[in-house]
C-alpha positions as semicolon CSV with decimal commas, in nm:
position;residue;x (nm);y (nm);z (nm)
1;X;-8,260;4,631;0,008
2;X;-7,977;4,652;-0,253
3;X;-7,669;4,820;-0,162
4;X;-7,527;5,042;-0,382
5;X;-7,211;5,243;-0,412
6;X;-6,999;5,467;-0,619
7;X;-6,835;5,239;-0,820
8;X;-6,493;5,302;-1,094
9;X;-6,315;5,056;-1,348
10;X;-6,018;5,209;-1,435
11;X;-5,712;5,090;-1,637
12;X;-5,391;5,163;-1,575
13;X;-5,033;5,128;-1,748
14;X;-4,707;5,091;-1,574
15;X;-4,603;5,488;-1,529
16;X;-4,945;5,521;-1,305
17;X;-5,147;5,689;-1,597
18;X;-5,500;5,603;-1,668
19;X;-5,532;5,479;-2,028
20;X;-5,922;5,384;-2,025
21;X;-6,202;5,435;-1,767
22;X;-6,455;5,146;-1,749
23;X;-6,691;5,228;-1,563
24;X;-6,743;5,536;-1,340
25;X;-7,138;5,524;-1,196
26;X;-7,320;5,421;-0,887
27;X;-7,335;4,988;-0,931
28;X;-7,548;4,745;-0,732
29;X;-7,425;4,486;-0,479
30;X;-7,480;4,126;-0,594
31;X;-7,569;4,214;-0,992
32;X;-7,340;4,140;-1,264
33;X;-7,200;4,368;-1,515
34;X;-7,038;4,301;-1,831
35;X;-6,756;4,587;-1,941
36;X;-6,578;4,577;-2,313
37;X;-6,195;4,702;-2,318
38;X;-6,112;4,828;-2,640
39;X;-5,755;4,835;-2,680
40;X;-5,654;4,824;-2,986
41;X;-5,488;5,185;-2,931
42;X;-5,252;5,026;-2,686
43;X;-4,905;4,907;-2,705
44;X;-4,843;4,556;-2,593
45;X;-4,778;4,560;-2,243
46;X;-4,877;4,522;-1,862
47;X;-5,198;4,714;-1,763
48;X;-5,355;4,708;-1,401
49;X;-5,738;4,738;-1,397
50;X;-5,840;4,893;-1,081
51;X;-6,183;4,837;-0,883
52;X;-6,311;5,047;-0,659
53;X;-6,619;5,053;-0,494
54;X;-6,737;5,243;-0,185
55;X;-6,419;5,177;0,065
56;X;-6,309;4,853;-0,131
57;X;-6,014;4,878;-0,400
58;X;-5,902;4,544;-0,601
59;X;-5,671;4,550;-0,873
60;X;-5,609;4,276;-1,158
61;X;-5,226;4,260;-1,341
62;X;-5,340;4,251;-1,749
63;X;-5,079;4,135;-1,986
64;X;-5,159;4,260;-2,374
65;X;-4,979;4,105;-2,663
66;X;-5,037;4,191;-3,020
């Protein structure tokens, strides 16, 4: 049996605001997915990409230069 669980991708900038949304479904334990960020809309900066599934959160520090 495959476990499964509301899962999000979001990005985030530095003021808290989400600037893109990844992924926002029901994803499956143990498969891989492959998400595109488009973002050539965005200033250069720091971003935080934000994982949350089920009860789990992890977050990743970005760094986009142009």
């Amino acid at each position: 049996v495959t476990e499964k669980a509301k899962t999000t991708v979001k990005v985030y900038n530095l003021l808290g605001s989400v600037v893109a949304v990844l992924y926002d479904g029901i994803a499956e334990a143990e498969k891989d997915y492959k998400l595109r960020f488009n973002a050539a809309e965005l200033p250069s900066g720091i971003y935080f990409a934000v994982i949350r599934a089920g009860n789990n959160q992890t977050s990743r520090k970005l760094m986009l230069l142009k």
